[in-house]
C-alpha positions in Angstrom: 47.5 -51.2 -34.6 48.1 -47.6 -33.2 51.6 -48.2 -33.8 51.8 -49.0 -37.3 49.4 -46.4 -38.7 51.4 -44.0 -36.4 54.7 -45.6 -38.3 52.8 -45.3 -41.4 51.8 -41.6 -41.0 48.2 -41.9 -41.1 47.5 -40.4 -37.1 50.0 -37.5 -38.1 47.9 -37.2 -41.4 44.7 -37.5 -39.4 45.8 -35.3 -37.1 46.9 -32.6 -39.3 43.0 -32.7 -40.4 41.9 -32.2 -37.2 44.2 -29.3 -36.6 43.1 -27.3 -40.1 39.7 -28.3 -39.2 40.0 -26.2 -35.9 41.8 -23.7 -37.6 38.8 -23.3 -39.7 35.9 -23.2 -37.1 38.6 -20.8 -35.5 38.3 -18.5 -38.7 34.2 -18.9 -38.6 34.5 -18.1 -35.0 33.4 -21.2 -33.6 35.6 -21.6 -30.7 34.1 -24.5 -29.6 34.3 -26.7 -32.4 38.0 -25.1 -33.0 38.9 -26.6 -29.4 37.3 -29.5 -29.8 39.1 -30.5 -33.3 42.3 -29.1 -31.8 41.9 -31.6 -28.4 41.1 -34.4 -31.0 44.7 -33.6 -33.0 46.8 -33.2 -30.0 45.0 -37.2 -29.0 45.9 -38.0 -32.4 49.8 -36.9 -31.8 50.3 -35.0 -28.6 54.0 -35.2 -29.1 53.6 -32.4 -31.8 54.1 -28.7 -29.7 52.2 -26.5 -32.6 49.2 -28.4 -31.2 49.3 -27.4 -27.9 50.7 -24.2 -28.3 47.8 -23.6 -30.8 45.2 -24.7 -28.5 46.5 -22.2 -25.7 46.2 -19.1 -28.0 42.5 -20.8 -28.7 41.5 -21.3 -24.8 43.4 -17.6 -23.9 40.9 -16.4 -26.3 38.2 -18.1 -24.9 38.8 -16.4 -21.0 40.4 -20.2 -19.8 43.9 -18.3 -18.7 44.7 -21.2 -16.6 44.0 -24.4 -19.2 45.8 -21.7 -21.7 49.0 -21.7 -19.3 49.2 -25.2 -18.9 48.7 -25.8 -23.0 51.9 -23.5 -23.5 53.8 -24.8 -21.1 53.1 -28.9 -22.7 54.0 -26.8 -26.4 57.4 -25.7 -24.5 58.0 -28.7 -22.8 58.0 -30.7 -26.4 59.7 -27.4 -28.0 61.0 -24.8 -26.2 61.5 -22.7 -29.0 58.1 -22.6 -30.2 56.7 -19.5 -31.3 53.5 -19.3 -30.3 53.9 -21.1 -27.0 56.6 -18.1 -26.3 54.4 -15.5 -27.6 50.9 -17.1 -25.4 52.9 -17.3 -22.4 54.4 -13.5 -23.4 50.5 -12.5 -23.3 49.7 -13.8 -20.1 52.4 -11.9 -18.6 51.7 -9.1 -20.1 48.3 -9.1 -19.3 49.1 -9.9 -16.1 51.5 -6.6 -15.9 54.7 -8.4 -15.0 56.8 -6.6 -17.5 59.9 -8.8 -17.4 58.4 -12.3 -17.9 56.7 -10.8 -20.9 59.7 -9.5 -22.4 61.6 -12.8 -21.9 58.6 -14.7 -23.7 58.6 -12.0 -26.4 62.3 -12.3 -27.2 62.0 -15.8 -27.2 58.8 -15.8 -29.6 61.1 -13.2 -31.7 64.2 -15.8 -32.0 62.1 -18.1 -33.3 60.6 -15.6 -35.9 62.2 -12.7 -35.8 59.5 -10.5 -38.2 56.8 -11.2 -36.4 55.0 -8.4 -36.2 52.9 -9.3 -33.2 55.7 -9.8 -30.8 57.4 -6.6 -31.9 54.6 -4.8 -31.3 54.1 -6.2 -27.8 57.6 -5.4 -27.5 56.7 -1.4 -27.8 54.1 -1.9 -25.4 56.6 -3.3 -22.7 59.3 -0.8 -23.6 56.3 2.1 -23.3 55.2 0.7 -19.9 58.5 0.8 -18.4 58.6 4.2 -19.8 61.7 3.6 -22.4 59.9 5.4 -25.2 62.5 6.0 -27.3 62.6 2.1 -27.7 59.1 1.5 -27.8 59.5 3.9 -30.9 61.9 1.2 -32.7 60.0 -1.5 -31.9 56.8 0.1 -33.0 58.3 0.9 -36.3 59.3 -2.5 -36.8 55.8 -3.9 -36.3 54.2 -1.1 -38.2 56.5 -2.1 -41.4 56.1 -6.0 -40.6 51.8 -5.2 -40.6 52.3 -2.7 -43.6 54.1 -5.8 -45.7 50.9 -8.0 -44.8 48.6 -4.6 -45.7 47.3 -5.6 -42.3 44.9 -3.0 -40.7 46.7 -3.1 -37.6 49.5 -0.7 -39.5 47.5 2.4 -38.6 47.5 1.1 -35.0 50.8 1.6 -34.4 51.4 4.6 -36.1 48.9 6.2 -33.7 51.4 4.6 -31.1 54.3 5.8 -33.1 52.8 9.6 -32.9 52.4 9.2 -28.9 55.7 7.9 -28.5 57.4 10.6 -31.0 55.5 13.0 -27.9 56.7 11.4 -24.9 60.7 11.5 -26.8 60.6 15.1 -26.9 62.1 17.1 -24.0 
């Protein structure tokens, strides 16, 4: 029976609940019930990588580094070019200071979605550790315009970085 309600859509529709259900109790800041419904899509159709990749940003959230890892790299292994599975696994690097595996995740996260704001700015970051300021500047100023245009709050964020980085330019 599995089979024909998957052929007839209704575990992708089911599933596709589950996962805007978790994306809810992720917006209330229940994690818990936001993993939970996310596990239950990803039963539902754990061939879909948005899922999985999803649930990694969820558990990297939640301290759970390692389940986190091993949700990205399921999200790749269906996708490889999906976004947030490139831009999880860019977090864990960078957290984890290894400059070059971050910036490989962050270009791929930025092929798939070239705007986003989030991976440019982590992009500055990586340029600023590796003391390259005067691209860490660019990609600042990219992220700062790509916040601006969602009047995120973040904006003022990276002008404060944009200040520091105008600083370390100067001879």
């Amino acid at each position: 029976m599995a089979s024909l309600a998957q052929r007839l859509g209704f575990s992708r529709y089911d599933a596709d609940q589950r996962y805007r259900a978790g994306l809810a109790a992720f917006a209330a800041r229940d994690r818990r019930s936001a993993i939970a419904e996310l596990l239950a899509a990803i039963e539902l159709l754990p061939t879909h990588a948005e899922y999985h990749a999803a649930l990694g940003l969820l558990l990297l959230e939640d301290k759970r580094k390692a389940d986190a890892d091993a949700a990205f790299k399921e999200a790749l292994r269906l996708n490889p070019y999906e976004m947030l599975a490139n831009y999880g696994q860019g977090m864990i690097a960078y957290r984890a200071k290894d400059w070059a595996a971050a910036e490989t995740c962050f270009f791929q996260a930025l092929a798939a979605q070239p705007e986003r704001a989030e991976a440019q700015y982590y992009m500055a970051m990586i340029k600023h550790r590796l003391g390259q300021n005067a691209a860490a500047l660019d990609w600042m100023r990219a992220a700062a315009a790509g916040f601006a245009a969602m009047h995120d709050k973040r904006e003022k964020h990276c002008r404060a970085w944009m200040r520091e980085f105008e600083t370390l330019r100067m001879p």
